[in-house]
N, C-alpha and C positions, 0 to 999 in steps of 0.2 A: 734732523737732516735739513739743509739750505737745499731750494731750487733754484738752478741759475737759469736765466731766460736762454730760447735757443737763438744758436747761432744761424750765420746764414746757410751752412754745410746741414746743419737739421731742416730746416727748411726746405731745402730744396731734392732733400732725400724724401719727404715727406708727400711731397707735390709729384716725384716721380712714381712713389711707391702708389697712391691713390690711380694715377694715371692709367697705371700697368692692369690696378684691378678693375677700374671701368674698361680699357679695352677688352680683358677676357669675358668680361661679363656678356661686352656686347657682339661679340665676334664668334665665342666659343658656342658647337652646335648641341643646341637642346635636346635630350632623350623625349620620348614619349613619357609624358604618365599615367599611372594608372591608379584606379583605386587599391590600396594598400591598407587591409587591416592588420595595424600591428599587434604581432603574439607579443610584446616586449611587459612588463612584469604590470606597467600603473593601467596596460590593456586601452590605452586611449586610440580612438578611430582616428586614425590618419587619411581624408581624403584629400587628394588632387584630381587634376583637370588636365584632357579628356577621360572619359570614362574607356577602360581597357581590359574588358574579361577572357580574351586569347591567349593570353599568356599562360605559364606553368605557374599552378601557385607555388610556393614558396613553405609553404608547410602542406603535408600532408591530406591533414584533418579540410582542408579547403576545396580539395580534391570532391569530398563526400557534399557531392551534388545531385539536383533531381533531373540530371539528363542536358543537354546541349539544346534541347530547344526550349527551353524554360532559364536559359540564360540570359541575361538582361548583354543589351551590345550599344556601340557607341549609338545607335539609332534610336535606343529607347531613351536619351539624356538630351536635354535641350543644349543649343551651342550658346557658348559666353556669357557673362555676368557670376554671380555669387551660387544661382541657383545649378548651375549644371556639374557642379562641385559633387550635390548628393544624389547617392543611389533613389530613385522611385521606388515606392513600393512596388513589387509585381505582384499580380493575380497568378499562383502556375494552377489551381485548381479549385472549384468549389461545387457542395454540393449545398442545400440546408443542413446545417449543423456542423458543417464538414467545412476547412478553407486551408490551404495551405498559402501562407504569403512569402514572398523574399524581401528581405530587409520591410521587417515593419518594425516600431518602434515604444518603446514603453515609457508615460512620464507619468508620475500621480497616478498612478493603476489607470492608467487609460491607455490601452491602444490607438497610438498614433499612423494613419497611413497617408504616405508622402505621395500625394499625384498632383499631377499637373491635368487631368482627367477625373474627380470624383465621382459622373455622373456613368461613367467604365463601370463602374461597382456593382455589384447586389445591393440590395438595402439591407442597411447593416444588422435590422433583423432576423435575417436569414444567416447571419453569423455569427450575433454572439447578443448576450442577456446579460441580467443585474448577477445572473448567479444562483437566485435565491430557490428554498426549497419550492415545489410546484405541488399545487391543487387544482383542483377546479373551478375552485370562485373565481369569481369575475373580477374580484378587487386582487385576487392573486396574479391572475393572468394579465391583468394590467401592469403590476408590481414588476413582472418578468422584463416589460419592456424595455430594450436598451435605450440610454439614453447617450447624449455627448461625454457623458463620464466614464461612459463603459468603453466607447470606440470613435474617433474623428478623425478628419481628415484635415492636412494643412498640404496647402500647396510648398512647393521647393521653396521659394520665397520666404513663404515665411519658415521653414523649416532650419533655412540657414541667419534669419534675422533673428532665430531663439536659442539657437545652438552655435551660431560664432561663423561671422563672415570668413574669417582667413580659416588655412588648414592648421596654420600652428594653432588657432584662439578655439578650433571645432572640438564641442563637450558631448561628445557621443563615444560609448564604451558597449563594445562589441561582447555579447556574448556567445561567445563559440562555440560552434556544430549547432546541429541540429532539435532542433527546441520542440515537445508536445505539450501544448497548454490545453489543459482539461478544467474548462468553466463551466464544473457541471459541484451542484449542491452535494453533502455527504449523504445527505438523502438514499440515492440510487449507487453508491459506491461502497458500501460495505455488505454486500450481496455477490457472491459468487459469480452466479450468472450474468447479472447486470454489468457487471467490473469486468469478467473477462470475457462472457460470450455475446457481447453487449458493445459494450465500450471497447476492448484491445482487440475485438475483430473489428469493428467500424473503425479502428485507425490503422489498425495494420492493411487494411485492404485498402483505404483511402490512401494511406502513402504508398501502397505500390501501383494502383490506378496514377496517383498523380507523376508518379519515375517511367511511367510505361514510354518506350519499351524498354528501357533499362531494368534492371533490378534495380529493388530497393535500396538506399543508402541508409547505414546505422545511423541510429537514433540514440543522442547523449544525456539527455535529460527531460524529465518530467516533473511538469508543474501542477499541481492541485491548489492552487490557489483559495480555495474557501474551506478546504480538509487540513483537520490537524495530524498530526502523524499516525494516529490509529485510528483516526474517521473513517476513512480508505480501506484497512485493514476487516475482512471479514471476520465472522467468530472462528469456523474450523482455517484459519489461517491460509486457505487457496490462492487466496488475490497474491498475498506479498511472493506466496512460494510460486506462482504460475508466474507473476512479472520478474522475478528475478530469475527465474530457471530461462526464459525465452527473451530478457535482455539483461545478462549477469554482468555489464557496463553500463547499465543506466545508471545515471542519477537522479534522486529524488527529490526535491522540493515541497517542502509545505506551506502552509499559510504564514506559519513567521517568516519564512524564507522570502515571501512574496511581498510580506510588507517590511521586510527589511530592504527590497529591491525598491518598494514604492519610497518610503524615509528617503532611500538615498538619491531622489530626483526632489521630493518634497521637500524635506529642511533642509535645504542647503540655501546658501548666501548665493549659489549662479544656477542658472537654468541646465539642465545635463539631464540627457535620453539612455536609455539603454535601447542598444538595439541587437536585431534577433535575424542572424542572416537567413534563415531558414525556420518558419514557425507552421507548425501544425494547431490550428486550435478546434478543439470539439467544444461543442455546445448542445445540450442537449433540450432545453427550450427553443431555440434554434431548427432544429434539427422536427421538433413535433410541428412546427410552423412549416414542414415541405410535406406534398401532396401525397407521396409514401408511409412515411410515417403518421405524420396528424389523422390522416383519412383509410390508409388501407389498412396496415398491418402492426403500428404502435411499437416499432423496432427501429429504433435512432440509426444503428450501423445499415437499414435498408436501404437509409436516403444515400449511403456512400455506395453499397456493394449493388444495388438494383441500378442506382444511377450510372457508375460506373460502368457496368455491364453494357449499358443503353449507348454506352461512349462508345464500346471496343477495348475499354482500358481492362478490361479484368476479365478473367476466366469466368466462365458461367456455372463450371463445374467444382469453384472452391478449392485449384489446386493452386491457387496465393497463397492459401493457408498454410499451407503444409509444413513450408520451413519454420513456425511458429510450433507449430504442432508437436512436429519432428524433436523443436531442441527440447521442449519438455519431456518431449518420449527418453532424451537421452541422459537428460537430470535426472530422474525418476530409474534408469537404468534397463530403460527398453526397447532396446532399439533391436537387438534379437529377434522379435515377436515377429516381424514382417519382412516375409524374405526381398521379396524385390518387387519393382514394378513393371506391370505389364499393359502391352495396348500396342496398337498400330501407330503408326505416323503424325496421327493427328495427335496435339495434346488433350484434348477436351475425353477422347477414348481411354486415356490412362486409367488404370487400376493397379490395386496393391494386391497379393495374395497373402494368405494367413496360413500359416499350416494346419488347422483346425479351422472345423465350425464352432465358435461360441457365440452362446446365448448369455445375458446378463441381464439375470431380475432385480432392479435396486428396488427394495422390501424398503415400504415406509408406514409398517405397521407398529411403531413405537413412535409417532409422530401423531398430530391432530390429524391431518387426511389422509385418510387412508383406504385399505379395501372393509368391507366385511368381511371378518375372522373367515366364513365357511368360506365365501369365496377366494380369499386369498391359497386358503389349505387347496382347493379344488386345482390352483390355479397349478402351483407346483408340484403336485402329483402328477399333471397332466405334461408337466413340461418333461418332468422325470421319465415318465415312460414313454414321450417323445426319443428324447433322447439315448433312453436304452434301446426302444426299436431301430432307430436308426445306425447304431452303435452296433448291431446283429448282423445289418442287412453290408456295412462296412467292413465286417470279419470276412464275408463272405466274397466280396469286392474287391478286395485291398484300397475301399476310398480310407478319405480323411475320419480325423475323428469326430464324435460330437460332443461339447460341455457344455456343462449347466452351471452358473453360479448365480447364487442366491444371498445376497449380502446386503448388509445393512449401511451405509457408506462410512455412519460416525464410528464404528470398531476396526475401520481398516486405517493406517497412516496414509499418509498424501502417496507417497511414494507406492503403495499397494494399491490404493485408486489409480492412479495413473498407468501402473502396470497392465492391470487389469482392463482397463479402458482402451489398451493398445494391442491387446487381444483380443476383441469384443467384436463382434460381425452386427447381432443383433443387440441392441440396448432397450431395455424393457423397465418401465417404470407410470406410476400413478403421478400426474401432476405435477412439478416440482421440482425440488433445485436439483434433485441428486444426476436428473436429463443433462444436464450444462455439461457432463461429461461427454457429452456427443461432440462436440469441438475436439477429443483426444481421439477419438475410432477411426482406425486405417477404413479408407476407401475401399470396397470390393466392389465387384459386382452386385453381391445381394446384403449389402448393410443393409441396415433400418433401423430406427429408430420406431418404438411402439408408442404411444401415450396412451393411459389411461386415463378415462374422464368422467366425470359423472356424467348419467346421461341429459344431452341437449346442452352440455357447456362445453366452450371450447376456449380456446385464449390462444395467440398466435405465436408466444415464446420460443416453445422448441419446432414448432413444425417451422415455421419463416428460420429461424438459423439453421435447423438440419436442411433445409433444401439450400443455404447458402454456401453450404461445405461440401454440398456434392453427396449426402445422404437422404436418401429414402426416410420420408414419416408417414406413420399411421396412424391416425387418432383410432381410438377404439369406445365405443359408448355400449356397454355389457354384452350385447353377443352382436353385434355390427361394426362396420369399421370405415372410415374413410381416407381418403388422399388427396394431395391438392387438387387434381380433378373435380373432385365435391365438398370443398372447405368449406364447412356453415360459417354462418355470423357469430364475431365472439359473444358470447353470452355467459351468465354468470349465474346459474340458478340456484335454488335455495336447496345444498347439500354439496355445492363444489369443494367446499373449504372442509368440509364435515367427515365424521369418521365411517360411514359407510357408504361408502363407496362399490356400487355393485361391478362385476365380471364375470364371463362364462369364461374360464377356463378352455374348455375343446375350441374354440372360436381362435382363443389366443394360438395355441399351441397349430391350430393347422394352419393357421395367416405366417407363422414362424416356418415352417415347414416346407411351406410354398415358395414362399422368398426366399429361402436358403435353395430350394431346388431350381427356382426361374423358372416358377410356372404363373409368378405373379410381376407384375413390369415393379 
């Protein structure tokens, strides 16, 4: 094909049409903008300028926020240049171990946080560590320390001079909803208790102290960034079946997940963030570094649910819990078991009622610690004919009923432990894991939780969780007993781990007795 030069009629069609788009350009009035993350498929962050969070979002899932005053507004964004382009990071809540950020950002496995304020902060000790597993040496506990690799800070400045001045050139790729980043070693994660009565109460309470007074907003995925897909994973399988029954839409993440997210900011030919509009991260080196934990009671979720508590943000009576509780009660298929809830006006009075009195002895007499043979027999003879007395004196009354169960935890399925545990007033047990089911027992009046202990040792596991959920504990040391009133010092004497384990029996059965009748607080 010939091009012919243009004529003067092209020309001057050329020179009007330019014209027509400079005046609209310059005449026509500008909308407001706003920050815009776009859902569209390649997921790149779209920011413009001024910052505008009033608006309705535009999809749904944007909606799921931690409240209107933990919204960032045009006041929190500097005016003019390249930097007021990017969102800052927010602080909406921290405790040690505990930190909820908005818009923080991920390059090379580093947590990046965007202020124009770093000296705002905690020290990033008290939020997060290398990961690694924890001891007691001194070259260990050094190891722990975070370094710039694990968490920093860049001013807007530089934040937009690494990731692209304009908004068309900006290489940040939003990852949506609501993100729990758990940089805690597999160490303490494939352990029942640890994992859920441990770990998924200290986050679940932490995120609803930090939404207060809102409800909580769901949570779309979880990160374990140093667990492989069955590090996390306990033996009788709890962990997976308690997290998926109390969040059946999460997402899970593992380590390759984690360092396929780092590769994709690492080997690339350009600089590109991910970023995380909403991040919960638990850290549990962290977390031993605040004054609750490291020095009182050795319970990571204390520093969020005591902390908390100390704010106003949370119930002191553990009824945050509940809806966690609840949805397992209903995966398990129990939600029958408790008829309704009862209490005056205030909430902190509420109570559940049970149609029965049950007792529940979890027996860990086929295990290393345990009771001694005679006293275990003595124990359950006595509970027995607690029970059937009481059971007489009710024929006569028309009261409730009384039950005794006596189970071993590894011969029942998930699904009969959990039933079980949602019938359960009293929970009675030596030492050990089979207690974590105290996180599933309706609230009454006279729950409790009993512990068995050798005598003169204690350890602060189930008593610090059972009073965080609004139940009664009672440590028991063979015919004595105490309550948080008289917590001894934890100690660990030579026969805690061991298979004879002493108990008086009659001790047990009238301390059960008492507290089922409310003649004990």
């Amino acid at each position: 094909m010939v091009l012919r030069p243009p004529s003067k009629r092209d020309a001057i069609l050329i020179l009007v049409g330019a014209l027509c788009t400079h005046l609209l350009t310059v005449l026509a009035p500008l909308a407001p903008q706003a920050i815009v993350i776009s859902h569209s498929l390649k997921g790149q962050v779209i920011l413009e300028h001024p910052v505008l969070y009033d608006q309705a979002p535009e999809d749904p899932q944007a909606a799921d926020v931690l409240g209107e005053d933990v919204r960032l507004s045009e006041e929190d964004t500097s005016s003019g240049g390249p930097a007021a382009v990017f969102p800052e990071t927010t602080l909406v809540e921290h405790v040690p171990g505990w930190t909820v950020f908005r818009d923080v950002y991920m390059f090379n496995g580093t947590l990046l946080i965007v202020s124009s304020s770093p000296s705002s902060y905690p020290e990033i000790r008290y939020m997060t560590s290398t990961g690694l597993a924890a001891d007691v040496s001194a070259a260990n506990i050094a190891a722990r320390e975070p370094t710039q690799w694990n968490m920093d800070f860049l001013s807007p400045e530089q934040a937009a001079q690494r990731w692209g001045e304009s908004p068309e050139d900006r290489r940040i790729t939003t990852v949506e909803g609501n993100t729990l980043l758990f940089n805690d070693p597999p160490q303490f994660l494939a352990h029942y208790y640890h994992f859920c009565a441990e770990l998924l109460l200290g986050t679940w309470s932490f995120w609803t102290g930090a939404a207060y007074p809102e409800p909580p907003p769901p949570v779309h995925r979880a990160i374990f960034p140093h667990s492989s897909a069955s590090a996390w994973r306990d033996h009788p399988g709890f962990n997976s079946y308690f997290l998926r029954a109390a969040f059946p839409s999460l997402t899970v993440e593992v380590d390759i997940d984690w360092q396929d997210r780092v590769a994709a900011t690492a080997e690339s030919d350009i600089d590109r963030a991910w970023h995380f509009p909403y991040l919960l991260l638990a850290d549990r080196s962290a977390a031993f570094r605040g004054r609750l934990c490291g020095s009182t009671n050795q319970r990571t979720a204390s520093e969020s649910v005591d902390g908390l508590i100390a704010r106003s943000k949370l119930d002191v009576n553990g009824l945050w819990w509940r809806p966690i509780r609840s949805a397992v009660w209903r995966f398990a298929g129990a939600t029958e078991n408790v008829l309704d809830v009862k209490g005056g006006e205030n909430v902190d009075e509420e109570y559940e009622e049970t149609d029965k009195f049950t007792i529940t002895y979890v027996s860990r007499q086929g295990t290393r610690r345990r009771l001694i043979p005679e006293d275990h027999d003595l124990l359950v003879s006595e509970l027995e004919a607690l029970v059937a007395r009481k059971n007489a004196e009710a024929s006569l009354t028309k009261g409730k009923e009384w039950v005794l169960n006596v189970v071993m935890a590894e011969t029942l399925t998930k699904n009969e432990q959990v039933r079980l545990a949602s019938e359960t007033n009293v929970l009675l047990g030596v030492h050990g894991n089979g207690l974590s089911h105290l996180i599933l027992l309706p609230r009454t009046r006279f729950s409790a939780v009993i512990e068995i202990f050798y005598p003169s040792g204690f350890a602060h596991d189930y008593e610090w969780t059972a009073r965080a959920v609004g139940i009664k504990h009672y440590g028991v040391w063979n015919d004595t007993y105490f309550t948080e009133e008289n917590t001894p010092k934890v100690h660990y004497p030579e026969g805690f781990q061991g298979p004879s384990i002493p108990v008086y029996g009659p001790t047990i059965a009238n301390l059960i007795e008492k507290r089922i009748m409310r003649e004990l607080p």
